[in-house]
N, C-alpha and C positions, 0 to 999 in steps of 0.2 A: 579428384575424389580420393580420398585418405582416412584410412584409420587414423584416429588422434591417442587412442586411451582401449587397452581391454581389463576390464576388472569382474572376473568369471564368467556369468552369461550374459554381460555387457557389454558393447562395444561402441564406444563414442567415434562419432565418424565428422568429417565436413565434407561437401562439397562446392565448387565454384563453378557458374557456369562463363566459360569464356566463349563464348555463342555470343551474334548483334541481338537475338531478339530472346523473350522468358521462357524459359525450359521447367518443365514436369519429369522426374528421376525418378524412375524404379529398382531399387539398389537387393540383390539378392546377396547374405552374408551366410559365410558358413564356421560354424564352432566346428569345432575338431579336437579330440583326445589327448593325453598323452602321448598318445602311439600316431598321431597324425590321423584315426579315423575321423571322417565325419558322425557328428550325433546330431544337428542337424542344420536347415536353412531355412533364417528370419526374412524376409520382406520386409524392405522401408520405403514407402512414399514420400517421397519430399516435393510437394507441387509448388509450383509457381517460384522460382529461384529466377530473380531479373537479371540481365547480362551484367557483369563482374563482380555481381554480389558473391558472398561466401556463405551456405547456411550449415550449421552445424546440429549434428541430432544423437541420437543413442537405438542405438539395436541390442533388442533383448530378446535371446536364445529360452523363449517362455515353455517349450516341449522339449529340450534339450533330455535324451534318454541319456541316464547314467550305467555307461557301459562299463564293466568290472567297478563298480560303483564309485565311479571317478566324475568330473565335472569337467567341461569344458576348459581346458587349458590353453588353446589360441583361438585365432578366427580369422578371415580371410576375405575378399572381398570375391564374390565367386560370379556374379555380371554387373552390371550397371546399362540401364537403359534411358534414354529419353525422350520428352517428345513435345512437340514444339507447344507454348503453354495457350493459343487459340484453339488447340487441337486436340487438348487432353479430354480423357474418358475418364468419367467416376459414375458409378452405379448409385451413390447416394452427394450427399449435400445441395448448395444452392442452384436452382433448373437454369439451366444454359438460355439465354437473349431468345435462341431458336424457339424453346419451350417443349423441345426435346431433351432426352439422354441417350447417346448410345455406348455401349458397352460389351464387351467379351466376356463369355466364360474359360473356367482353368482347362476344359478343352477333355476329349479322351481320346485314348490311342489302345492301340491292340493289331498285334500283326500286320504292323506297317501300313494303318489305316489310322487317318488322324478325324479328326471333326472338332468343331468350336462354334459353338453357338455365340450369334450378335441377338441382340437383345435393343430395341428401340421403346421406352417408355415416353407418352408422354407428361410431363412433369407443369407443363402449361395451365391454361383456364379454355382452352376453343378443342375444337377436334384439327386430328391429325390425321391425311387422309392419303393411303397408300394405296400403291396397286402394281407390280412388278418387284423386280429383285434390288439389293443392296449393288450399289455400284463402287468395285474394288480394286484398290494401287498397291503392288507391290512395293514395299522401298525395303534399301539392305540396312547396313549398319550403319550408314551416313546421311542416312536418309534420300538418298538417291533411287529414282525409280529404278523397278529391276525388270529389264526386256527379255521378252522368249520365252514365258510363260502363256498359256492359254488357259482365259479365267471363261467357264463354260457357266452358260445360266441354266442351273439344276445338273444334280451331280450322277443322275443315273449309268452314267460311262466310268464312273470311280468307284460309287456304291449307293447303295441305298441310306435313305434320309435326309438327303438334300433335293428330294425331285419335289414333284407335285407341276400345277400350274396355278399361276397369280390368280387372286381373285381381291375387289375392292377390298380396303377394310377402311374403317372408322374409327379410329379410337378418341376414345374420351378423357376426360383427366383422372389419371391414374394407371390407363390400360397401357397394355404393351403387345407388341407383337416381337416376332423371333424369326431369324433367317440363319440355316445352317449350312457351313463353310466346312468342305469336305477334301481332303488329298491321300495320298498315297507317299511315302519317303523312299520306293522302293530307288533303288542306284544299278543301270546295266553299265557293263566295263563296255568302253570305247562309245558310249552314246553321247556323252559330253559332261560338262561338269554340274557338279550336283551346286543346286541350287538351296540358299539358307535366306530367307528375307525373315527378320522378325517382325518389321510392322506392318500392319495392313492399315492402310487409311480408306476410311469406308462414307460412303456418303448414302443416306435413307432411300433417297432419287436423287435424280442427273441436278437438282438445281438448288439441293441442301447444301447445307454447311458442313464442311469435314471433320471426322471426329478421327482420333489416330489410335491403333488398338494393337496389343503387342502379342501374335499368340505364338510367334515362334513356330513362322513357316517352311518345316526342313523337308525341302518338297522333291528330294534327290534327283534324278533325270529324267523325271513324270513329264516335267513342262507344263503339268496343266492343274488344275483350282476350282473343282468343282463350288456353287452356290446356291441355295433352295431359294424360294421367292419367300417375301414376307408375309406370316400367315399368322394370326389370332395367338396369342400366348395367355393360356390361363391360369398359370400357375400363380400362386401368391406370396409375398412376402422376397427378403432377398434370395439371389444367385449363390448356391451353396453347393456345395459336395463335390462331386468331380467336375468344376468348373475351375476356370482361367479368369482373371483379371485384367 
């Protein structure tokens, strides 16, 4: 992954994946000042990149604030994530074979309490029929499972909003239901090493298809992953505001 080209709040990039099988990239870019401040950070998706291709794209710094009324003078490649392309989540375009989607929100935090909503529509023609919590793997930055965490079902020992208890649902085409994924990043000195997994791969129940969703779990020496069960979501329209992708 490389910047090719910056021409102001542009930035032409490639990526290659050298992976055996197709990778989905979520490429976080940051402009930056004269003076080296940040003004701010673009998102770029680049799905479906097959093993040793090269794809090339442009990031455009579209809210970029004019700080002493100057423009973004470099830019920098500030993550890059990916994730294997059977297992990618998108909140819109064509319904996955399952005739599901699942997907993350951008998540919220507040005094070392985090939460992120999973979100299950079905996109299908039949009903989807639930009853229990999302079943979830930690993996780190290699994608390798991450051991010695405790993923609890209902999060009332962390906080409130991921409790309740399961009850059937049904959904139809179009509906969706919502399961909330709750931690703590608190870090005690000498209890062990703080734990960072960014993906979570989530499955709707034990005998669904894997969908992999990145919320950037900085779960410090908690060891444990609270999750609420899957209950009725009525909201309408897309995943907005203080949400996670």
């Amino acid at each position: 992954m490389r910047i090719t080209a910056f021409r102001g709040s542009c930035a032409d990039f490639e990526v290659t994946n050298h992976e055996a099988g197709p990778l989905s990239y979520s490429i976080a870019f940051t402009f930056r000042s004269a003076s080296g401040e940040a003004l701010v950070t673009a998102d770029q998706t680049v799905p479906a990149v097959g093993p040793g291709e090269t794809v090339k794209g442009t990031a455009v710094a579209e809210l970029a604030r004019r700080l002493d009324g100057g423009a973004p003078r470099s830019v920098r490649i500030a993550k890059v994530r990916s994730v294997p392309g059977a297992e990618a989540s998108a909140e819109t375009g064509p319904c996955p074979p399952s005739g599901v989607r699942v997907f993350a929100d951008q998540g919220a935090a507040a005094l070392g309490l985090r939460a992120v909503g999973l979100f299950l529509e079905n996109c299908g023609a039949g009903t989807v029929r639930l009853n229990g919590y999302p079943q979830l793997q930690l993996l780190d930055e290699q994608h390798r499972v991450v051991d010695g965490v405790q993923v609890l079902q209902g999060g009332s020992a962390i906080a409130t909003g991921a409790d309740g208890t399961p009850e059937p649902l049904a959904l139809g085409p179009g509906e969706r239901a919502r399961a909330t994924v709750v931690w703590r990043n608190t870090v005690d000195v000498g209890v062990g090493e703080a734990v960072h997994a960014p993906y979570l791969r989530v499955r709707a129940k034990a005998d669904s298809d894997p969908v992999m969703v990145i919320p950037e779990l900085d779960l410090g020496t908690t060891g444990r992953l609270g999750v609420g069960p899957w209950t009725r979501d009525e909201t309408k329209g897309p995943v907005t505001g203080t949400t996670r992708g």
